[in-house]
N, C-alpha and C positions, 0 to 999 in steps of 0.2 A: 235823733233819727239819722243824722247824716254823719257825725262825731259823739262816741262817748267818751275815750278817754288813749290816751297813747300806748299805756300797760296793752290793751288789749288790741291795738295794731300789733304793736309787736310780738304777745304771746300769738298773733295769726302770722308774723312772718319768721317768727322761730319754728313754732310748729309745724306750719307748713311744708319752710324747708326740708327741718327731718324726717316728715312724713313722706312728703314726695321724694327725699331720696331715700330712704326705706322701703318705699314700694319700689323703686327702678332695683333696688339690690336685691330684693327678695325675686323681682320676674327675672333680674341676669341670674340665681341661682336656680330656680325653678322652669326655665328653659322657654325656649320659642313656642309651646304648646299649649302656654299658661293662656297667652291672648290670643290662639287662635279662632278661627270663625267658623269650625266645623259642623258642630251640631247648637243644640240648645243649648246644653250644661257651660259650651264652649263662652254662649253670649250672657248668661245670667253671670257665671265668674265675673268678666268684665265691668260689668254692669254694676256689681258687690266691691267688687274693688275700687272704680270710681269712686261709687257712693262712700263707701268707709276714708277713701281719701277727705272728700268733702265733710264730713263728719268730724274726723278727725282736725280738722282745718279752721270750720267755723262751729262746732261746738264746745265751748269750753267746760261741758261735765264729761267728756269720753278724752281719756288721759293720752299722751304717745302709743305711750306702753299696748294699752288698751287697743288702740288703733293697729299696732304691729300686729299684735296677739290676731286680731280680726284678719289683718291680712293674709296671716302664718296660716291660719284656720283653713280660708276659702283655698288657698295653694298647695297645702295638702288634699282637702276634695277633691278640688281639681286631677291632682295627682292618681289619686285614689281610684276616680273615676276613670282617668286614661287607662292605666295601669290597667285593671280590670278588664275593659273594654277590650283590650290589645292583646289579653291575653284569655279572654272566654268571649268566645265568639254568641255564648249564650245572652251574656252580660250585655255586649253589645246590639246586638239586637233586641236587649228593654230598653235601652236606653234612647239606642240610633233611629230615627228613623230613615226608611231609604228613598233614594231620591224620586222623583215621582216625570215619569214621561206626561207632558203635557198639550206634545205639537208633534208630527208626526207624516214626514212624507205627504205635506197639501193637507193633511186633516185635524182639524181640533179635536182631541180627545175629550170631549164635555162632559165625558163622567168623575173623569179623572180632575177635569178644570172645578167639576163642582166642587168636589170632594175638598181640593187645596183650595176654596175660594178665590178662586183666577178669571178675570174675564177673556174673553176673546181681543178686545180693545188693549187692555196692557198686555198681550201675548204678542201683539202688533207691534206696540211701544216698546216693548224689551229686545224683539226683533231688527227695530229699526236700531237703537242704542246699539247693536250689535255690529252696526254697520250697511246689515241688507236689504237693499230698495225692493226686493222680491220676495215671496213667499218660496219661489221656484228655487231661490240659494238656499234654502233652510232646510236639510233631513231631517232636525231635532230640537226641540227646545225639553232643556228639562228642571224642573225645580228641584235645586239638590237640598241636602237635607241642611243648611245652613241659612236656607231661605230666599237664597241667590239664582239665579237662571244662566241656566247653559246654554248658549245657541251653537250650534253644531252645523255647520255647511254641509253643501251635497256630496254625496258619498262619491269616490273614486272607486271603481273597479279596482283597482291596484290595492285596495285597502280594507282589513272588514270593520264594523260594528264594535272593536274590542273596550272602546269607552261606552260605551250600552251593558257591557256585562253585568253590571250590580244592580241594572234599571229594572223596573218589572214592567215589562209589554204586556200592552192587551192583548189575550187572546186572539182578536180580530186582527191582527197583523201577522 
């Protein structure tokens, strides 16, 4: 349970090694966009890569080779998917979704809260993480499409709304 045999230490710190530096060479070739956090596709990648690390690490039926191949796979998609995205705006919007207003000038948008299952209480807590002791410092919170929250301070006159542009406002405002 706790020791079986040295062979297979060491086949985990051979493997490893190559594997996890096989993964750092494949993400310096395949670029800063391979582990970003932007949408879904962005976190499942990550998520596939880990796992195939780990995989590749502590099971000894999935070969190197086998684990590269794996990696090559999901950083192509990946690819595939940006690439796409970047260049059919149709493409990206099946894919994207957009970010969603969820706080708004003193008022909880509760349609919109339902819909992203958000309560009022972590709309509070995300708020304060943000820094502000008032609802009054807040023009905006919005859940972007990564899953992450915006808080957005009060608006200056000198300045318009141009980070709202891709938001969809309710109607009522």
């Amino acid at each position: 349970m706790f020791f079986d045999n040295w062979a297979e230490l060491g086949r985990v710190f051979v493997v490893g090694t190559l594997g996890y530096l096989s993964a750092i060479m494949l993400l310096r070739i395949s670029g800063k966009r391979t582990l970003s956090k932007l949408n879904t596709f962005d976190f499942l990648v990550t998520v596939a890569l880990g796992s195939t690390l780990a995989s590749i690490i502590l099971n000894k039926d999935v070969a190197l080779t086998e684990g590269i191949a794996a990696f090559c796979v999901l950083i192509l998609g990946q690819f595939i998917i940006t690439y796409l995205s970047v260049h059919s705006s149709r493409f990206q919007h099946l894919i994207k979704s957009d970010p969603t207003l969820i706080y708004h000038k003193r008022h909880f948008l509760k349609k919109a809260m339902q819909r992203e299952r958000v309560t009022e209480d972590e709309v509070r807590a995300i708020i304060r993480e943000s820094g502000h002791l008032s609802l009054e410092g807040v023009t905006a919170v919005v859940l972007e499409t990564d899953g992450s929250f915006s808080v957005l301070g009060t608006e200056d006159p000198r300045h318009d709304n141009s980070s709202l542009a891709n938001v969809t406002l309710p109607k009522s405002l």
